[in-house]
PyMOL CGO cylinders between C-alpha atoms (Angstrom):
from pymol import cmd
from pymol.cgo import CYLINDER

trace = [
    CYLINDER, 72.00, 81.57, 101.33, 72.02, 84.75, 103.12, 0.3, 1, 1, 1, 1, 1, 1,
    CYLINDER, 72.02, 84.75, 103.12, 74.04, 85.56, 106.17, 0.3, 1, 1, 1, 1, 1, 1,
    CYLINDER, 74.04, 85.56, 106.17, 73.36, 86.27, 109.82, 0.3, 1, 1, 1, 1, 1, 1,
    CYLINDER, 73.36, 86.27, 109.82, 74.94, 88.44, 112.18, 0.3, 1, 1, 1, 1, 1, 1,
    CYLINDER, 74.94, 88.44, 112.18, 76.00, 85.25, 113.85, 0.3, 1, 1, 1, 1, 1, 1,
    CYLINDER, 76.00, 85.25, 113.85, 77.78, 83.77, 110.18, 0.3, 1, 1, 1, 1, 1, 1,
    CYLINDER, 77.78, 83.77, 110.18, 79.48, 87.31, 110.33, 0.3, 1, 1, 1, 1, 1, 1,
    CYLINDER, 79.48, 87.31, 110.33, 80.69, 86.87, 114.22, 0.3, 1, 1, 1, 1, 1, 1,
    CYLINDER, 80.69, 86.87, 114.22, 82.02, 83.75, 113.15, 0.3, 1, 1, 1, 1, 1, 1,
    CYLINDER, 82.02, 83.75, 113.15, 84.27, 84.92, 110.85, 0.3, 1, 1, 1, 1, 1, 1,
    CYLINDER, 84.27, 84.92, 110.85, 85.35, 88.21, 111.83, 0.3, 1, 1, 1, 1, 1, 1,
    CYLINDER, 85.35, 88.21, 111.83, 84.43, 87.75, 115.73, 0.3, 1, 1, 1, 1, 1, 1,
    CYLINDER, 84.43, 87.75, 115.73, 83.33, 90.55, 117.54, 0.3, 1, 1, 1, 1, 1, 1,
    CYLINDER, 83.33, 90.55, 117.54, 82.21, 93.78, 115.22, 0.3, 1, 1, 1, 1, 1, 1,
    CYLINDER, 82.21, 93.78, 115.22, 80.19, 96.53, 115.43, 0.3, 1, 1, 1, 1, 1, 1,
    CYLINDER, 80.19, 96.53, 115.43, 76.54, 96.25, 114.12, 0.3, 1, 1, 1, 1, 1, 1,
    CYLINDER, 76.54, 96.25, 114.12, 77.14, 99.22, 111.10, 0.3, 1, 1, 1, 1, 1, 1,
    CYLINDER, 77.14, 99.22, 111.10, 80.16, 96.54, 109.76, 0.3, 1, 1, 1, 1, 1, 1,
    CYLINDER, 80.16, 96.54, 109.76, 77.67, 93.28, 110.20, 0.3, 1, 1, 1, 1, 1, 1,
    CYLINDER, 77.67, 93.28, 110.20, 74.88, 94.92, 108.89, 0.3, 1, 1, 1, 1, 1, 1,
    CYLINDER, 74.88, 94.92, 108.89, 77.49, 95.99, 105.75, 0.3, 1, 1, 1, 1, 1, 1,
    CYLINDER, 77.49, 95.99, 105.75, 78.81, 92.71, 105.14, 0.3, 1, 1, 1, 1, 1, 1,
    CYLINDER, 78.81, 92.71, 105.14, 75.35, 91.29, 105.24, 0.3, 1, 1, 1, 1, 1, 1,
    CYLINDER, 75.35, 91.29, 105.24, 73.98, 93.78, 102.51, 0.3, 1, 1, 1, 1, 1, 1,
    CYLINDER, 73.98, 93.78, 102.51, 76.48, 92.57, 100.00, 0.3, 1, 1, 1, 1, 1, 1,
    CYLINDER, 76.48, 92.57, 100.00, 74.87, 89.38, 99.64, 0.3, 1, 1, 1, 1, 1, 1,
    CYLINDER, 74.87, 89.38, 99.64, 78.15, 87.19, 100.35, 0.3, 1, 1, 1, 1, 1, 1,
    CYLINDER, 78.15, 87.19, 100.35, 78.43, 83.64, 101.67, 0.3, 1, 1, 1, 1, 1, 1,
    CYLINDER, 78.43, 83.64, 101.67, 80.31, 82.69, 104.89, 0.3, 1, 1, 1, 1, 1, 1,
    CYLINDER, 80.31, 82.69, 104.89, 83.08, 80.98, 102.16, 0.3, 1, 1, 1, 1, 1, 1,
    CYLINDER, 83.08, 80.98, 102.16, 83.51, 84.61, 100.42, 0.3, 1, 1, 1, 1, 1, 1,
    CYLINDER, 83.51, 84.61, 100.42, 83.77, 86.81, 103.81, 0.3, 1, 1, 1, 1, 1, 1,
    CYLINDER, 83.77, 86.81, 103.81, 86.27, 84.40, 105.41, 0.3, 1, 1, 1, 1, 1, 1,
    CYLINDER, 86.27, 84.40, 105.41, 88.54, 84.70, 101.92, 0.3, 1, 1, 1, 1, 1, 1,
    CYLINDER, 88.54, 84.70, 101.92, 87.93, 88.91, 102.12, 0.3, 1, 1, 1, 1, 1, 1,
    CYLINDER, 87.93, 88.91, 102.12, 89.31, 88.35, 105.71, 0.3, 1, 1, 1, 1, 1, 1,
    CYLINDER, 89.31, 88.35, 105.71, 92.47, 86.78, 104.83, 0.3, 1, 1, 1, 1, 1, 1,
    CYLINDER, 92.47, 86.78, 104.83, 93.18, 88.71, 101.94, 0.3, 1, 1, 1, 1, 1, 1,
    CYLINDER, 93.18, 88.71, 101.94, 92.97, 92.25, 104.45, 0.3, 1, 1, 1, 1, 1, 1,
    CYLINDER, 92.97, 92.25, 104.45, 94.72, 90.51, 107.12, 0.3, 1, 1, 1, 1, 1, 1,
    CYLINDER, 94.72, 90.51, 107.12, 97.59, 88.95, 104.93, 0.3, 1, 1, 1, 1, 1, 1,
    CYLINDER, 97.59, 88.95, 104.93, 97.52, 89.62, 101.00, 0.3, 1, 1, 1, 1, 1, 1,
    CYLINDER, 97.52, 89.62, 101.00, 101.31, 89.25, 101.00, 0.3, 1, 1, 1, 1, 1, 1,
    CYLINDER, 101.31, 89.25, 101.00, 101.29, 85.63, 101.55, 0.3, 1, 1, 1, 1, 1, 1,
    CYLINDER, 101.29, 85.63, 101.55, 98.08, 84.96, 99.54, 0.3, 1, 1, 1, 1, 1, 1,
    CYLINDER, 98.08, 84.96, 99.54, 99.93, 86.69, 96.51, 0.3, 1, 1, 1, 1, 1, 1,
    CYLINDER, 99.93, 86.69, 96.51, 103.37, 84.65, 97.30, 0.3, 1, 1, 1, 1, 1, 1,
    CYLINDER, 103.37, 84.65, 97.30, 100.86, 81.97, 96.61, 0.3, 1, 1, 1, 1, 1, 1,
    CYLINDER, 100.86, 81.97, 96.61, 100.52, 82.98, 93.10, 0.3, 1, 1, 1, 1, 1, 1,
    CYLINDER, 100.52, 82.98, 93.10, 96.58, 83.69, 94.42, 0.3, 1, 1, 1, 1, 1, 1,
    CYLINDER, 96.58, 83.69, 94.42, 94.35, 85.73, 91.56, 0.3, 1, 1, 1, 1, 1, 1,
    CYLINDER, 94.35, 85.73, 91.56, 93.68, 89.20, 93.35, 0.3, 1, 1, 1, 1, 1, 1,
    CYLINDER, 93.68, 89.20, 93.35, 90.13, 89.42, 94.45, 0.3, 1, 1, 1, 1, 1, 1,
    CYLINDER, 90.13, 89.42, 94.45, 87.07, 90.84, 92.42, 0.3, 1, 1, 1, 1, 1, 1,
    CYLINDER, 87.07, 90.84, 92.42, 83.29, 90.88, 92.67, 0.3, 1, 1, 1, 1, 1, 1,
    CYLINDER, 83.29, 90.88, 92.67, 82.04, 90.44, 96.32, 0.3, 1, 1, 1, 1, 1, 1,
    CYLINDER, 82.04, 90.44, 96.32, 85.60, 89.15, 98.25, 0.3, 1, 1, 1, 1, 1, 1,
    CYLINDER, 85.60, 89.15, 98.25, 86.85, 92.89, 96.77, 0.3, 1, 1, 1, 1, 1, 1,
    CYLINDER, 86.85, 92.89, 96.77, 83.67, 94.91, 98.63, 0.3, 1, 1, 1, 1, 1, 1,
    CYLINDER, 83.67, 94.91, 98.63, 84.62, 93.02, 101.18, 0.3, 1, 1, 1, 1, 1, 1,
    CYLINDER, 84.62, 93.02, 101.18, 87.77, 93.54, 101.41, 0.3, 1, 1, 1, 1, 1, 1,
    CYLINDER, 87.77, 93.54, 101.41, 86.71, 97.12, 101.09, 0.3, 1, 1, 1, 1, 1, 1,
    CYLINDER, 86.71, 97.12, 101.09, 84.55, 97.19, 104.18, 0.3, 1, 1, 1, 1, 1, 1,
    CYLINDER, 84.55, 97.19, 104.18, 86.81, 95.64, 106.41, 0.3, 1, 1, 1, 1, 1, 1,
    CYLINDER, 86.81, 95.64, 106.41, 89.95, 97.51, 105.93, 0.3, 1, 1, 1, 1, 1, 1,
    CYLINDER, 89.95, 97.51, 105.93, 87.50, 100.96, 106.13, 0.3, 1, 1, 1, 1, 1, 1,
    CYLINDER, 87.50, 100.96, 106.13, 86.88, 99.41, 109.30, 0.3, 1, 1, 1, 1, 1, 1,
    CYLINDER, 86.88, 99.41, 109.30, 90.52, 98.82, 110.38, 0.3, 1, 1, 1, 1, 1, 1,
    CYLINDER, 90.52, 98.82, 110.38, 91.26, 102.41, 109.90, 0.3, 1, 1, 1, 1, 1, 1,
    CYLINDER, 91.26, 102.41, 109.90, 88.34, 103.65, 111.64, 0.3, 1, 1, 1, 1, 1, 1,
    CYLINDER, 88.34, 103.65, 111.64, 89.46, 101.59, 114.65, 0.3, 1, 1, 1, 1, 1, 1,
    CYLINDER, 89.46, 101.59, 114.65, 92.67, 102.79, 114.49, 0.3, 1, 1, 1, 1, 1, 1,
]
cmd.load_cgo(trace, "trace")
């Protein structure tokens, strides 16, 4: 099932429309995007965890949202 900008606000809270729109276009679920966000928030603790690193759609993700982080910054 496809997201809305409203799945999107719910997991990252409030972004831009350029980032929604983005995250939306990569066809993820609302399961995927929340794991992208806590791998670019905290991948040290989710590799402690002996986690797999991410591939496929949680790694465009990923991606996006740490592009994002540096614009801001």
């Amino acid at each position: 099932m496809t997201m809305t900008s409203g799945d999107v606000i719910a997991v990252l809270g409030p972004a831009d429309s350029t980032l929604v729109a983005e995250v939306i276009a990569t066809g993820a679920t609302q399961a995927e995007l929340a794991e992208a966000f806590a791998w670019a928030n905290n991948d040290e603790a989710l590799m402690g965890e002996g986690r797999p690193l991410p591939t496929g759609r949680i790694a465009a993700l990923i991606d996006l949202l740490r592009a994002d982080d540096e614009e801001a910054d």
